[in-house]
Each structure stands twice: as structure tokens, then as C-alpha cells.
MIVEXKE-454586 format. One record per residue (C-alpha): residue in three letters; residue number from 1; x, y, z. Coordinates in nm, 4 decimals. Example, Ala and Ser with C-alpha at 12.3 -4.5 7.8 and 13.67 -1.06 7.14 Angstrom:
BEGIN
  residu  num         u         v         w
     ala    1    1.2300   -0.4500    0.7800
     ser    2    1.3670   -0.1060    0.7140
END
This chain:
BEGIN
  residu  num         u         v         w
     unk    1   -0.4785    1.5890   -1.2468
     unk    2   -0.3076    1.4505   -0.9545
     unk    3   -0.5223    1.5272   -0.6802
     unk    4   -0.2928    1.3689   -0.4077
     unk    5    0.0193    1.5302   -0.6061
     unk    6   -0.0666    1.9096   -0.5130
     unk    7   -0.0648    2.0984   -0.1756
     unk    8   -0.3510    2.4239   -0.2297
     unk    9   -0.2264    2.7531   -0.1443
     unk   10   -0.4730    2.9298   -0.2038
     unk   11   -0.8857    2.8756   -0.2803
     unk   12   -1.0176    2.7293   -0.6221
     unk   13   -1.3389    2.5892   -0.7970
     unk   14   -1.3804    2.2294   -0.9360
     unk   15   -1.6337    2.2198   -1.1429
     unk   16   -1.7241    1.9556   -1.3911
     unk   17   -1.4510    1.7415   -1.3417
     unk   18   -1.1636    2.0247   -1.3892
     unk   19   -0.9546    2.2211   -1.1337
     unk   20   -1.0605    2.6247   -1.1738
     unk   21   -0.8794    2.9105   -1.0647
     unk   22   -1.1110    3.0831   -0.8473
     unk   23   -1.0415    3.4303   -0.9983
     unk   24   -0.7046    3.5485   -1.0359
     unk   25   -0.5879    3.3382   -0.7362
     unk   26   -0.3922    3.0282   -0.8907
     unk   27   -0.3216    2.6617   -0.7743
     unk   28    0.0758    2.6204   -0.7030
     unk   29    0.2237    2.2753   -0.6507
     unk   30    0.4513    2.2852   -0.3535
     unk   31    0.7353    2.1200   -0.1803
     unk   32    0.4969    1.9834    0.0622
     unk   33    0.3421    1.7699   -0.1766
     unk   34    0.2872    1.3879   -0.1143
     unk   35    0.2474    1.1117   -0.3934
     unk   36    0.1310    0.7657   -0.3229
     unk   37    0.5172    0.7050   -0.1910
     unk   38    0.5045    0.9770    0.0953
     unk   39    0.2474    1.0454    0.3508
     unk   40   -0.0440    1.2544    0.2750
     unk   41   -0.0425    1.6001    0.2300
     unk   42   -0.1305    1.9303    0.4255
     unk   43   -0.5054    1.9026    0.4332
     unk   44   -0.7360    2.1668    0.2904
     unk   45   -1.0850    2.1665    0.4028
     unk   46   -1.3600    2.1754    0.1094
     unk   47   -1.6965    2.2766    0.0900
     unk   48   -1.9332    2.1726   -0.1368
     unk   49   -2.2240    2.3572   -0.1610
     unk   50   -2.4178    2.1485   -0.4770
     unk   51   -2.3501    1.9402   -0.7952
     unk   52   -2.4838    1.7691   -0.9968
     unk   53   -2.3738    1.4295   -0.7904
     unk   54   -2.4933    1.5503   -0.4938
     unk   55   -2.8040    1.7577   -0.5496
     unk   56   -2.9100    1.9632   -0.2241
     unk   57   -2.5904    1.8253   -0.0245
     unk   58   -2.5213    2.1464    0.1988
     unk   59   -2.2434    2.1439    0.3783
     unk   60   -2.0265    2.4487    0.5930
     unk   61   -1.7462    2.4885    0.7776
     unk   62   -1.7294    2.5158    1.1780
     unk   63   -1.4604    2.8029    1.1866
     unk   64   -1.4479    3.1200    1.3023
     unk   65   -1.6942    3.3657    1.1674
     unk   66   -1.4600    3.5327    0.9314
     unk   67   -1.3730    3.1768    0.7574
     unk   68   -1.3623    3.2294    0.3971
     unk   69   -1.6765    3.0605    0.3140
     unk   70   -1.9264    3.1603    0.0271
     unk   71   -2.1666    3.0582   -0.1695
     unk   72   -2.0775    2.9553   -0.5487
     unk   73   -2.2589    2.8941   -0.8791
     unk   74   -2.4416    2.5011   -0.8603
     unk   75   -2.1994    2.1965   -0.9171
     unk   76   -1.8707    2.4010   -0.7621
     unk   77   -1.6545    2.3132   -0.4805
     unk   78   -1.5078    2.5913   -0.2779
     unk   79   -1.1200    2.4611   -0.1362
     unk   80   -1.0428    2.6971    0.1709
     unk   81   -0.6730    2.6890    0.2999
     unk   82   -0.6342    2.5094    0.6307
     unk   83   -0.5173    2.7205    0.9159
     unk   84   -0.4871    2.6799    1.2754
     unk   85   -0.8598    2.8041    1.3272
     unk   86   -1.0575    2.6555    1.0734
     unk   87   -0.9848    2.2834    1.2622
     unk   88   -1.2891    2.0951    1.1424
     unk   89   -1.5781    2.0745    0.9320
     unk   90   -1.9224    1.9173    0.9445
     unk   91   -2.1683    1.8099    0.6971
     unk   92   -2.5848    1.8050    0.7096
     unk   93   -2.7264    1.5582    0.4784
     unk   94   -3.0377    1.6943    0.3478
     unk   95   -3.1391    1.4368   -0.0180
     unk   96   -2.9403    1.2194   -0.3110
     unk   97   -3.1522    1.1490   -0.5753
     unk   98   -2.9107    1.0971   -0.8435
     unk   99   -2.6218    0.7844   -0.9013
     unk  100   -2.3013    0.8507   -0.7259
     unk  101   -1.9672    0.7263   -0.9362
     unk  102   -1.8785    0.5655   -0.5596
     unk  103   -2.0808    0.3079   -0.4063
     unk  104   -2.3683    0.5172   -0.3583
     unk  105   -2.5490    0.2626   -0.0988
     unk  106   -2.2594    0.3477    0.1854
     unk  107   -2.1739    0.7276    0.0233
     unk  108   -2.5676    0.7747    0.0766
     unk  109   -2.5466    0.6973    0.4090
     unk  110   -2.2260    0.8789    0.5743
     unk  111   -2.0714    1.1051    0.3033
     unk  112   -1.9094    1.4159    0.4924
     unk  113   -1.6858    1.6304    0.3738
     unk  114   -1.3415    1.6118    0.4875
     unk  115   -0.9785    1.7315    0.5297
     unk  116   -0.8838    1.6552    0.1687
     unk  117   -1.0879    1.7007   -0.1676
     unk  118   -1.4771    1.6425   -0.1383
     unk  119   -1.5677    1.4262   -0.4441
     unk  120   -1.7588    1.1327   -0.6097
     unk  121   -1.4997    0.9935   -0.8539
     unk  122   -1.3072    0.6693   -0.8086
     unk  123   -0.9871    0.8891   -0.7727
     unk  124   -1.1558    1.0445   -0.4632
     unk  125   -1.2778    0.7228   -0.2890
     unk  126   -0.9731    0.4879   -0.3448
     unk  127   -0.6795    0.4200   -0.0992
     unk  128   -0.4843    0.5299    0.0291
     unk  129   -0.5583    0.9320   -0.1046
     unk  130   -0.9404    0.8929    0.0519
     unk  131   -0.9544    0.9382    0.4234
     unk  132   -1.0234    0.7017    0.6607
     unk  133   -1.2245    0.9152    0.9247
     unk  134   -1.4042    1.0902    0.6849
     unk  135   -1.5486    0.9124    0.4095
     unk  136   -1.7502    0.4870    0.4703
     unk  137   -1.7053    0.5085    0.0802
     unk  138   -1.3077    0.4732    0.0706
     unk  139   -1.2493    0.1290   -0.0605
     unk  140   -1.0528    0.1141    0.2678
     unk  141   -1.2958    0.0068    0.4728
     unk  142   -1.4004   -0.3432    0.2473
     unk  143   -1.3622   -0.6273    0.4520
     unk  144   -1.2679   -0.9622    0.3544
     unk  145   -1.4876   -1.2854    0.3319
     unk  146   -1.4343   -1.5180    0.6468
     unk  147   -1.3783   -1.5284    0.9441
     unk  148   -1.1057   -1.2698    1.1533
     unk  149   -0.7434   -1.4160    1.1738
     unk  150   -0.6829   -1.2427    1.5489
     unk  151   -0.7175   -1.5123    1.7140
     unk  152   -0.4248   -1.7170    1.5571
     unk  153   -0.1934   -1.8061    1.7743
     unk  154    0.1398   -1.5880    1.7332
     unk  155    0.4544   -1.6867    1.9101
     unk  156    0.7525   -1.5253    1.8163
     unk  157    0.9773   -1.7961    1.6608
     unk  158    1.2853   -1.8365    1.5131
     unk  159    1.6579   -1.5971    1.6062
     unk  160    1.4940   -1.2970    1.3617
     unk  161    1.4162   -1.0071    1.6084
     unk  162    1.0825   -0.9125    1.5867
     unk  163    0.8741   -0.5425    1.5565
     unk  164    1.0600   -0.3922    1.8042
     unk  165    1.4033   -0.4624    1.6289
     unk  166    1.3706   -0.3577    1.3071
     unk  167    1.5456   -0.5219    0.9821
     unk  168    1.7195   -0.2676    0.7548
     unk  169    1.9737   -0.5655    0.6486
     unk  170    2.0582   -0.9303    0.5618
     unk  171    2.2742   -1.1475    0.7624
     unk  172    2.3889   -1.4234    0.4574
     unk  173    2.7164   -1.2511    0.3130
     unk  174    2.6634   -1.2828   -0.0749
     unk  175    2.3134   -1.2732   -0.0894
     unk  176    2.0622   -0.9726   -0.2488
     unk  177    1.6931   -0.9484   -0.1735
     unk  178    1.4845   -0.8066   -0.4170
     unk  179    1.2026   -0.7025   -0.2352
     unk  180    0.8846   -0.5647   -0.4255
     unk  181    0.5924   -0.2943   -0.3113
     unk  182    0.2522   -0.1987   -0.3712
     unk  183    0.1402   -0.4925   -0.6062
     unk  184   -0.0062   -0.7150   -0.6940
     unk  185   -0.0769   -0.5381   -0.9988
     unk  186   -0.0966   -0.5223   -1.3987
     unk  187    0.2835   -0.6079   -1.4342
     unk  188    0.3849   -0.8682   -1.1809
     unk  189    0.2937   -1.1690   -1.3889
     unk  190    0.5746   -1.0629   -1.6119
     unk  191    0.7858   -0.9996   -1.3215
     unk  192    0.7096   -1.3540   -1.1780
     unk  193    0.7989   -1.4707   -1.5725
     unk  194    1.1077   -1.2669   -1.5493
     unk  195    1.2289   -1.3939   -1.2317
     unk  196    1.1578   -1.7578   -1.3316
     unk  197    1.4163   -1.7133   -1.5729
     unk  198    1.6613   -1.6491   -1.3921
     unk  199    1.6302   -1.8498   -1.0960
     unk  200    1.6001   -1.5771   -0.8569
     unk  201    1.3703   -1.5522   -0.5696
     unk  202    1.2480   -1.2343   -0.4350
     unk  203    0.9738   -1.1405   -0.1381
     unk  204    0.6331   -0.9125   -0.2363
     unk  205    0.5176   -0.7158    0.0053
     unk  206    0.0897   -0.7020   -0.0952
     unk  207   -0.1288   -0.4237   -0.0599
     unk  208   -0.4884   -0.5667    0.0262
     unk  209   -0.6885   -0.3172   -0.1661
     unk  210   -0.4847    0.0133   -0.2642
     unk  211   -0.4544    0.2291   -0.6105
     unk  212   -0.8055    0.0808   -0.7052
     unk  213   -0.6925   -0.2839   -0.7651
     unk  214   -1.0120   -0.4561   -0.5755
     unk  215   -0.9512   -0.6819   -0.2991
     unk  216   -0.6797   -0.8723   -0.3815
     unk  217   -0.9464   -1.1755   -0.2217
     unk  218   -1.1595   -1.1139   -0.5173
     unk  219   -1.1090   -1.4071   -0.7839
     unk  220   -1.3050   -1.2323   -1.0391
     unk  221   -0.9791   -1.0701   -1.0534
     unk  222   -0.5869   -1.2118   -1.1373
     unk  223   -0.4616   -1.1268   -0.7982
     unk  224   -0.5275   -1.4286   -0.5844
     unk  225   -0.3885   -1.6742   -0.8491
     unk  226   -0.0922   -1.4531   -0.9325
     unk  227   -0.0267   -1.4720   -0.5212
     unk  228   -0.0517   -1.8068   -0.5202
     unk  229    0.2032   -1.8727   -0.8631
     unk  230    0.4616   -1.6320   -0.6332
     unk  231    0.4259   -1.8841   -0.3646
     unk  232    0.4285   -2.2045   -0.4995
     unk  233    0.7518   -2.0766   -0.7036
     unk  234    0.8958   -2.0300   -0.3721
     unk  235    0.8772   -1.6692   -0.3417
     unk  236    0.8318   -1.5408    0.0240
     unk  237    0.4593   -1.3480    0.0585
     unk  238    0.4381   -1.0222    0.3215
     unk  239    0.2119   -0.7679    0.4158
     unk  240    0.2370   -0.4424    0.2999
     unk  241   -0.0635   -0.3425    0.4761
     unk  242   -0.4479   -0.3320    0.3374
     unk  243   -0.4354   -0.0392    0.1874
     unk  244   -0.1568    0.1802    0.2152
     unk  245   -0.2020    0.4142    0.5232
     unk  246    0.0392    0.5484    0.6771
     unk  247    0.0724    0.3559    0.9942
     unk  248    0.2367    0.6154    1.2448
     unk  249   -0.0453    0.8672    1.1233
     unk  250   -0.3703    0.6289    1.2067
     unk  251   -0.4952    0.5242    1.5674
     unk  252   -0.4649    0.1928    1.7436
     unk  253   -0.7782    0.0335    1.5781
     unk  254   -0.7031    0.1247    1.2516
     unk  255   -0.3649    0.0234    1.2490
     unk  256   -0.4606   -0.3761    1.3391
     unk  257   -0.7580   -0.3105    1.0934
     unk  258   -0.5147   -0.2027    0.8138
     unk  259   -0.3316   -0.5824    0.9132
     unk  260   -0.6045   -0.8001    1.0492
     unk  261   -0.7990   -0.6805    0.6969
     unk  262   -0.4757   -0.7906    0.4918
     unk  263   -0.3922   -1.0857    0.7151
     unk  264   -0.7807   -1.2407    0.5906
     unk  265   -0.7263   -1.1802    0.2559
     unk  266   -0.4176   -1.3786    0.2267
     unk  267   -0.5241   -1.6166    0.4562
     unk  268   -0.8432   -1.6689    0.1901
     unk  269   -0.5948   -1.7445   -0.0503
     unk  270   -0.3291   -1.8747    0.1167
     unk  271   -0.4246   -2.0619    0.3971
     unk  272   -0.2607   -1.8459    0.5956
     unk  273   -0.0622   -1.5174    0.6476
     unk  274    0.2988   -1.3502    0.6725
     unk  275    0.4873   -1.2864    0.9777
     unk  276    0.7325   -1.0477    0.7875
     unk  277    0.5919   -0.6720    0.6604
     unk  278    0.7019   -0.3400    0.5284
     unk  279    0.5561   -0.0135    0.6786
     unk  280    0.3856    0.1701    0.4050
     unk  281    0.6351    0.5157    0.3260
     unk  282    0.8576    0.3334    0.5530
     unk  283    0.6755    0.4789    0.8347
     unk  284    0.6015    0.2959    1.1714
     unk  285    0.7288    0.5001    1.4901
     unk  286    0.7796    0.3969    1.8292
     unk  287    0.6287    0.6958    1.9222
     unk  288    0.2702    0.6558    1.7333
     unk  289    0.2504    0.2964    1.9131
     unk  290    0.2730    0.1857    1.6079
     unk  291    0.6251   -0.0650    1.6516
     unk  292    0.4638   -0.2232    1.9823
     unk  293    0.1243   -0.3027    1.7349
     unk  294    0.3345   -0.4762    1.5015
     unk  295    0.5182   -0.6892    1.8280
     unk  296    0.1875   -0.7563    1.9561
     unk  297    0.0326   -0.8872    1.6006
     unk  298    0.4229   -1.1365    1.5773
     unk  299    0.5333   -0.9199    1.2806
     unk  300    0.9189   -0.8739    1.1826
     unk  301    0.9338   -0.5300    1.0186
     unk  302    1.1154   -0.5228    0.7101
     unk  303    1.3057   -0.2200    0.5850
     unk  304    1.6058   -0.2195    0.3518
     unk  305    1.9516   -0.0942    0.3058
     unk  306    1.9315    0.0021   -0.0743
     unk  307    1.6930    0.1754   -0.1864
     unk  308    1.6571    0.1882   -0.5812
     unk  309    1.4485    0.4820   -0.5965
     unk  310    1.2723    0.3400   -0.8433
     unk  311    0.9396    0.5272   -0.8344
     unk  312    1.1100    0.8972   -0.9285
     unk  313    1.3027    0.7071   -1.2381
     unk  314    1.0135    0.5288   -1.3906
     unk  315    1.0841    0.6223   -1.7132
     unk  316    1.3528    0.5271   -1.9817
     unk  317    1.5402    0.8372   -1.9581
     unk  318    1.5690    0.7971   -1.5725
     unk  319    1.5691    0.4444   -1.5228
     unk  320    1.9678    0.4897   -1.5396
     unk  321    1.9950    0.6597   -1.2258
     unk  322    1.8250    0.3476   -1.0053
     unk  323    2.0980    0.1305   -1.1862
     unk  324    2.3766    0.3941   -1.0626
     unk  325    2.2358    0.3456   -0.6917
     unk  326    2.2427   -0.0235   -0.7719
     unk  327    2.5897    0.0043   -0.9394
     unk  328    2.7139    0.2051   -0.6013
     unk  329    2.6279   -0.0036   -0.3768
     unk  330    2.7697   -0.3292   -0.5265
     unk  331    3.1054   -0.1619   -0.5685
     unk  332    3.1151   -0.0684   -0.1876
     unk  333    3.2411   -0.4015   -0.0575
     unk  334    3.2504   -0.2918    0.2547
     unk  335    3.2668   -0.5595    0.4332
     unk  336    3.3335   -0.8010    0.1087
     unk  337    2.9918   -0.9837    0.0066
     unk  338    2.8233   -0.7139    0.1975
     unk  339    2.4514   -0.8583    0.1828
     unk  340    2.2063   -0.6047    0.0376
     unk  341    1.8445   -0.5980    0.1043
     unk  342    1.6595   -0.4168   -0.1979
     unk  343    1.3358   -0.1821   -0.2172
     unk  344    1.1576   -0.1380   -0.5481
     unk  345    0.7994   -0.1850   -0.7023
     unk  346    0.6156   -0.3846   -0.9294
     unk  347    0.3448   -0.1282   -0.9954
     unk  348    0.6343    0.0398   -1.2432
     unk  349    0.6987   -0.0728   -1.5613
     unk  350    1.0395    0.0268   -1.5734
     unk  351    1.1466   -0.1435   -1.2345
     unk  352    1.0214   -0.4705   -1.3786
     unk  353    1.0681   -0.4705   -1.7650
     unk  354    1.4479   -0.2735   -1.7043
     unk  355    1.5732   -0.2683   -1.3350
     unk  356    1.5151   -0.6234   -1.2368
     unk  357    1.6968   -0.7805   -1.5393
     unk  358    1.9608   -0.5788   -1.4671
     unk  359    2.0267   -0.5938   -1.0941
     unk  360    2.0382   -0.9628   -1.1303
     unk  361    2.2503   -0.9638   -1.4381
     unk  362    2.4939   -0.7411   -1.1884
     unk  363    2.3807   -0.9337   -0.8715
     unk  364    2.4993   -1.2896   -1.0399
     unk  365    2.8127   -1.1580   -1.2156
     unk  366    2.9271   -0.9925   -0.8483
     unk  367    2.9078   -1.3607   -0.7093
     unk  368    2.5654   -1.2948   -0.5391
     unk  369    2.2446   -1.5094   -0.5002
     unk  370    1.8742   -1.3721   -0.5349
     unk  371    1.7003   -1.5177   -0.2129
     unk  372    1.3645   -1.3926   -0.0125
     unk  373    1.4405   -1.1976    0.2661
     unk  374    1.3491   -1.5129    0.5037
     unk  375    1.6422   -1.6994    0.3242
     unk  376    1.8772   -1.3816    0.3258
     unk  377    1.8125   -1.3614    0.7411
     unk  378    1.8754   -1.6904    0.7564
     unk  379    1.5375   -1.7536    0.8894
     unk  380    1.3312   -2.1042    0.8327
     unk  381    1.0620   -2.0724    0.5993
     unk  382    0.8332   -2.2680    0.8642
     unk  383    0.8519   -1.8883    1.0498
     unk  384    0.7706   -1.7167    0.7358
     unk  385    0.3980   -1.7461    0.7735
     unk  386    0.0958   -1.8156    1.0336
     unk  387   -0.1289   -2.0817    0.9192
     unk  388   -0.4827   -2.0423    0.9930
     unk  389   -0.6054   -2.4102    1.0810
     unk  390   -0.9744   -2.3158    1.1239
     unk  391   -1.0873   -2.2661    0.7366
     unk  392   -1.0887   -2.4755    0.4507
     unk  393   -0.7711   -2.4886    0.2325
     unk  394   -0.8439   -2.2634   -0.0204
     unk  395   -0.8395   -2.3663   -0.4539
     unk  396   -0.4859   -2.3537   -0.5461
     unk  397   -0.4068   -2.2973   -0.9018
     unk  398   -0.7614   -2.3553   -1.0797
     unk  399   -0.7957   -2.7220   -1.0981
     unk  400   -0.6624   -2.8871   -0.7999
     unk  401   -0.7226   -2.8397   -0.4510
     unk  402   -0.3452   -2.8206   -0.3139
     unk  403   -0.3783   -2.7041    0.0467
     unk  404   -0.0805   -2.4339    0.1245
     unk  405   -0.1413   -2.5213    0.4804
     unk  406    0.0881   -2.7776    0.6024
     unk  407   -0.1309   -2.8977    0.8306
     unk  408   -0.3318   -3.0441    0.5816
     unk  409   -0.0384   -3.1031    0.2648
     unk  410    0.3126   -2.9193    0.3422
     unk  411    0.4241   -2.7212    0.0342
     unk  412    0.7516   -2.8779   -0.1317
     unk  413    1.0430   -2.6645   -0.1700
     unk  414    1.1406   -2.5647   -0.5521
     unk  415    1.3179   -2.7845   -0.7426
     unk  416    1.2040   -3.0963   -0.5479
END
């Protein structure tokens, strides 16, 4: 199951790895559930009393004294509904004597339980469902190798309006950028193959560390070549945050840790870092403090103005309904060669094996051209990215050391 899928109306027991009615009471799904694509749900505050995973935790609630707490059978968790007394709870560490599925060297030292589900699985401690202010075992908090990019210089180049002017669309007439989310991940070097074959450019906005990738620094893992095939095939490269938080939800600090974090790990394999990024769940409020952050770190933010829907139609019998919203907004032609400025994600197998294909098939034959959203705003690509001239240029492509910084070898545009 889901855990991040369900809101909890009422208590239950996990126990052994499987959600429990507690009872007769049941577990009901809600309308105020939240996937990886919206922000997190209503929290529920969890107790765990023992398991086998955490021998003699003990934990309790500080709530009123007629909170809902009891004690249950060894290796339960008691779920108590969140209400506008029972505000926090607090954990005592008393022993761990037994392996923990998460990295039991920082769960040892500062697991707690928190607003959310209390667990041990990779599920629980992976971004962005795990909590930031409640758990040092959320792959969240990894830092990259290196040094910290903040002190790169950032003017604020270039006629694109910056953070505090949002893009929702292109300026090129005739132009469509596809814009990707979320990946890296296992289908993207497909997509890349795809889009290759076409001629078609597109921009990826990267997740540092989110849906239990590892760091996308890591070279153990594909990720760091596969960024660096999208940009020496003259894709554009943006941040899409280190690992998914919701960015209007999460204080100051956090907010230039989720970008600083992300900024390092591109910069590790890249040389250097984006200047254009997407808001995780399109969320980034003037209000939060979140759009003057972005100014302040010289980032454009990047929405869109068509919206595939991709994620609710991955699947062959839905699929169809992201090519409708495709089909619509093609026909509109309102004003003729009305540029369009796409959302979808490469995590789905449907958006790239099915949508993609088709889009540009329908892109190309409506007299459009696929460009990065740089190219679509009409925006040099020297403004696309911030290089960072303190490091070493990092090993491009396996067997030769081609520096992406053009300080030390400028990168040649495709085709020349």
C-alpha cells in the first residue's frame, strides 16, 4: 500500500508490514489524499509503542489527557487522528539493538516519531513522503560531495524576468517545449533515444534525490552520465528541487537547502548549475517567501501553459485523454502559432514510450519546432546556467575529460 496515497480517518494497527483495522473501525481513502504530484497529506500522529525494529522504543503523545492513546500487543503501531488538540508528539529513546531497514547509524541517533507514519522501511524514509523536521533518516537530508555553490556569483542576465515574474508561457510563435519532471529515472535514456530521433529538444527539470533514486551525484549509478548525454545533446538542464518538497510548505533554510543541495549535485556533474526551475506541485507562493528565495538564489521559475496530465493517464487505456489535452490545445490557434510550453514526466512509461512520440508527430505536422524552454523564451543559452569556476571540471562521458565549463572548453552547439 500507498502510504502517502491515503488520508486516516479513523485509528488502525500496522503490524508486520500490513495495514490492520483496529477493530471494526476501517481505513477510508479520502478526497484529501496527496500522491507524489500534490502536497502532502493531513497528518496523523503515530505512536509506536514496540517492534521488532525498534525493540524498547517508547514513545507517547503530548495531548490532552483524554488523547486516544493505549497500549497495543508488541510490534504494533497505534495511528491516532489529528485534531486541533493533539498538536505534537515527542519521543524518548530508551535502546536499538537490532538492524534498522534505514540507515540505522543516523535513525539510531534522532528517530522521533512524527506527523505522518512512524516506520523503518525505505518507503517511510524516502523523499519527499518522509518528513523533513521529523526524521535525520529521510534521504532528504544527504548532502552532496564538494564544496557549497552559494557563493557563485548570480546576476540576473538576459530580458527573461526572473522569480518574481513567473513563466507560464513561450514568447517564439511556433515553437513547443516539452518540458520533463521528476527524473532522472529508469526510462529517460529511452526518452533521450526517442528524442534523438526526432530532432527535438526538450528541458528536464532533476530531482536531486527523490522516489529513492540515490543522489543523482552518485556515479555508481546511471544518473550523472544520463545528465550529462541530455546536455551535450543540447538539451537545457533545470532544477526541480533536491528532493521534492513542497516549497511554500518548508521554512527559509530548507527551501535554499532543497536548491543549494541540488545546485552541488549538478554542479559535480556539470560544472555548474541551472538558472531556470520548476516548483515541485507547482507550488511556490509569494506569501510563504518562497518567490523572493528563488529571486535571491537568480532563478527564473518555470511553469507551463499545457498541462498533459500525464501522471493520472499513465496507462494504455488512459493515455488517450493526455493526447486529447494535447489535441485541444493545438487546435486553439488563438493567436495563430500560439507557442505552448508543455508539463509531463519521465518517471511514466506511458508519457515517454506513447505521449512524446505523439506530441511531436502532432507538434511537427502543425508547423511547430521542439526547442528547450531557454530557446522557446528566446533566451541565450550563456544565461541558461551558473558555472562554478572553483572545482575541477568534472569526467564527461567515461573516457574523456570534456570540461562543460566554458571557462575551461565552451560546449559546441549541436550539429556543429
Amino acid at each position: 500500500m500507498d502510504y502517502s496515497s491515503i488520508h486516516l480517518t479513523t485509528p488502525f494497527i500496522y503490524s508486520y508490514g500490513t495495514l490492520q483495522p483496529a477493530h471494526s473501525l476501517m481505513v477510508y481513502p479520502s478526497v484529501s489524499s496527496a500522491s507524489r504530484y500534490t502536497s502532502q497529506p493531513r497528518c496523523t500522529y503515530v505512536a509506536v509503542y514496540s517492534s521488532p525494529a525498534l525493540d524498547l522504543y517508547r514513545l507517547f503523545l503530548a495531548a490532552q489527557p483524554s488523547s486516544p492513546t493505549r497500549k497495543l500487543p508488541p510490534s504494533t503501531v497505534d495511528v491516532v487522528l489529528e485534531s486541533e488538540r493533539v498538536q505534537k508528539a515527542s519521543a524518548v529513546r530508551l535502546q536499538v539493538n537490532t538492524n534498522l531497514s534505514c540507515v540505522l547509524s543516523e535513525l539510531s541517533s534522532a528517530y522521533r516519531c512524527f506527523p505522518g507514519f512512524c516506520g523503518t522501511t525505505p518507503d517511510h524514509c524516502r523523499s519527499p513522503d518522509c518528513l523533513l523536521d521529523y526524521s535525520s533518516a529521510c534521504d532528504a537530508h544527504r548532502t552532496p560531495q564538494g564544496s557549497p555553490t552559494i557563493n557563485v556569483v548570480r546576476p540576473h542576465n538576459g530580458k527573461v524576468p526572473y522569480a518574481r515574474s513567473p513563466i507560464f508561457s513561450c514568447t517564439v510563435p511556433k515553437t513547443i517545449a516539452l518540458t520533463y519532471d521528476d527524473g532522472p529515472n529508469r526510462f529517460t535514456s529511452d526518452l533521450l533515444d526517442i528524442l534523438d530521433r526526432y530532432n527535438a529538444k526538450a528541458t528536464f527539470f532533476i530531482t536531486g534525490v527523490n522516489s529513492g533514486k540515490g543522489q543523482i551525484d552518485d556515479f555508481t549509478l546511471p544518473w550523472g552520465p544520463l545528465i550529462q548525454r541530455m546536455h551535450r545533446s543540447g538539451h537545457q538542464i533545470a532544477s526541480h528541487t533536491w528532493s521534492h518538497q513542497d516549497l511554500s510548505r518548508i521554512s527559509k533554510p530548507q527551501r535554499r537547502d532543497q536548491m543549494l543541495k541540488n545546485e552541488a549535485a549538478l554542479r559535480n556533474i556539470l560544472g555548474g548549475f541551472p538558472t531556470y526551475m520548476r516548483p515541485p506541485y507547482s507550488s511556490c507562493s509569494v506569501e510563504s517567501g518562497c518567490v523572493d528565495d528563488m529571486d535571491e538564489l537568480g532563478y527564473h521559475i518555470t511553469y507551463f501553459n499545457l498541462d498533459t496530465d500525464d501522471y493520472n493517464n499513465d496507462h494504455p487505456d488512459f493515455i488517450q485523454r493526455s493526447k486529447d489535452i494535447v489535441d485541444r490545445a493545438l487546435a486553439m490557434g488563438d493567436p495563430p502559432g500560439r507557442p505552448l510550453l508543455t508539463i509531463a514526466h519521465d518517471i511514466h512509461s506511458q508519457s515517454v514510450y506513447n505521449l512524446t512520440e505523439y506530441i511531436l508527430q502532432k507538434a511537427y505536422a502543425a508547423g511547430y519546432r521542439a526547442v528547450t524552454v531557454g530557446e522557446c523564451m528566446d533566451d541565450p543559452r550563456d544565461f541558461w546556467y551558473r558555472w562554478d569556476y572553483s572545482v575541477a571540471a568534472p569526467n564527461f562521458g567515461g573516457n574523456n575529460i570534456v570540461a562543460l565549463n566554458p571557462a575551461v572548453k565552451p560546449i559546441p552547439k549541436p550539429g556543429t
